[in-house]
Steps between C-alpha positions, in 0.01 A plus 500: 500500500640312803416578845717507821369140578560338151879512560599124493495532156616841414809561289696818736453812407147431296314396869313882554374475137640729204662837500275753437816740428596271195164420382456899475851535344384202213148675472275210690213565639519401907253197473465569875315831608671639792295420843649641799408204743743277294779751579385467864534101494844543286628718782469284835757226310882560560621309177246756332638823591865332436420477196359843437748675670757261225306616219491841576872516635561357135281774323735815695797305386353497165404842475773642687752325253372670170 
């Protein structure tokens, strides 16, 4: 999984590691256990909670369009 520093050579979208929404949807185990203190670290970086708030904005859409 890449980390917030290992970005130089991240492809977009793939730099905070995999979804754990689509890895649940395809029946894959998280390989990564959930620890809070990573969520605190994810938090504190701006291009991090861009791109949650994209990826949730783009789960509403989804849901709201079915």
């Amino acid at each position: 999984m890449k980390t917030l520093l290992d970005r130089e050579n991240s492809v977009p979208g793939e730099e905070f590691g995999p979804d754990p929404i689509l890895m649940r949807k395809k029946g894959l185990p998280n390989p990564h256990p959930r620890d809070i203190s990573e969520y605190k670290k994810k938090i504190t970086d701006d291009s991090y909670m861009e791109h949650a708030i994209d990826r949730i904005a783009m789960e509403l859409m989804h849901f709201l369009s079915k």
